[in-house]
N, C-alpha and C positions, 0 to 999 in steps of 0.2 A: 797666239797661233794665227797664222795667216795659211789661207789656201789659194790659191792659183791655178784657174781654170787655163792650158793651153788651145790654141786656136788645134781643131780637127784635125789628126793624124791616123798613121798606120805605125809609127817608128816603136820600136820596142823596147820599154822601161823598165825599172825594178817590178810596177807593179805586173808587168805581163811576163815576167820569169816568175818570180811569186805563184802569180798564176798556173805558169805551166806548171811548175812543178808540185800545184795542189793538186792540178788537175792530172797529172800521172800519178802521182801516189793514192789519190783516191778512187782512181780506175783501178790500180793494182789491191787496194782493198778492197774494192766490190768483188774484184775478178779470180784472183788469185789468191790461193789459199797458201801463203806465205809458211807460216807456221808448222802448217801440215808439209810442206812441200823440203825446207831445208833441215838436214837432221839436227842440228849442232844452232837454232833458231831460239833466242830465250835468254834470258837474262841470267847470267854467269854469275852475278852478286847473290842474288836472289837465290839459283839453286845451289852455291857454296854456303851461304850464311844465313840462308833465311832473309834477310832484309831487302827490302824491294830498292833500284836505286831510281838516281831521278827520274829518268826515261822508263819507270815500267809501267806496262801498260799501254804505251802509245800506239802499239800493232794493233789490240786491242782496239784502241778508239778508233783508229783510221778505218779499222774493219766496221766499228759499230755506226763510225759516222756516215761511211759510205753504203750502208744498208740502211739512214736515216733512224737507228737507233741513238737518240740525244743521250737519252736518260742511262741505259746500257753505258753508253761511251763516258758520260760526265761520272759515273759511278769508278770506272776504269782509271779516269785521272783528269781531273778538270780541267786544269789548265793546257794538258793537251787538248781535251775536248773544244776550249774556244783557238786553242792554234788552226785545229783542223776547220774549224769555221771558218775565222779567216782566210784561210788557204780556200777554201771556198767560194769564199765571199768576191777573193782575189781572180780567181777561174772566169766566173760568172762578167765580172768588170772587162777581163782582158779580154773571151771572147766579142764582147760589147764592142770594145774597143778596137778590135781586130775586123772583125765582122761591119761595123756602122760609122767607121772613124768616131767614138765616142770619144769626146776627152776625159781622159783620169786627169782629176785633182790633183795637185801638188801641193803638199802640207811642209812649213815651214816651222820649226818647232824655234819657241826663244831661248838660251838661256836658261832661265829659271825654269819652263817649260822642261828642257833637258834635263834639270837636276832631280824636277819631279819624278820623270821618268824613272833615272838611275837609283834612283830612292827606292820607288815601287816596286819596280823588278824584283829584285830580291828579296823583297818583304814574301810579296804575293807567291815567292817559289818558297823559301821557306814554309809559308800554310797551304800551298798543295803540295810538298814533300811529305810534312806533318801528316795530312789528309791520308796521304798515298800508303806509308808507314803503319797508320791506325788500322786502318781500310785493310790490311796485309797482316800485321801482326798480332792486333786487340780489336777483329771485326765487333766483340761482344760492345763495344764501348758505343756505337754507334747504334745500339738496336734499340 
């Protein structure tokens, strides 16, 4: 892995859209009661079949992340829970970076690096689906 400090800017990168758009969806879960507000809001899998699919829960976490409920939010769905940090974490950089010309890092992944990645990804979603699934269908098994 290699990172790469650029010399001081204002120009606008992955990680400052990243950003904004942590930073509006997390405003809109603080602010806006999403759920309550559209009728037809909800997971369609879930209310036909009982089964939760991948994405349930994440209104949830945005909502819990953004009222700095972690624990609430990681219970809702984990791996949304560290997206939504991310997206956070992303907010907090761009404003930096908008605001102070800070430089965002630039990370170079190798190869092998890459394969690790593609590897993990869907390991790590498979066991927060799992998670998600038990969590929704066999709470008793977690208690």
């Amino acid at each position: 892995m290699k990172v790469f400090f650029p010399p001081p800017n204002r120009r606008l990168g992955p990680v400052d859209v990243l950003g904004l758009v942590g930073l509006t969806g997390l405003l809109i879960g603080r602010y806006v009661p999403v759920a309550k507000l559209i009728p037809f809001w909800g997971c369609i899998l879930r209310e036909t079949t009982g089964w939760p699919c991948l994405g349930c829960g994440l209104t949830r976490v945005a909502d819990r992340v953004a009222h700095f409920n972690f624990i609430g939010a990681w219970e809702a769905n984990p791996m949304g829970t560290v997206a939504a940090l991310l997206f956070a974490l992303a907010a907090v950089v761009m404003l930096l970076h908008m605001a102070f010309k800070m430089p965002v890092p630039e990370v170079q992944l190798s190869p092998r690096e890459w394969t690790w990645v593609r590897v993990a990804f869907p390991i790590l979603l498979f066991i927060n689906y799992a998670y998600v699934v038990v969590k929704t269908k066999f709470p008793h098994l977690l208690t």
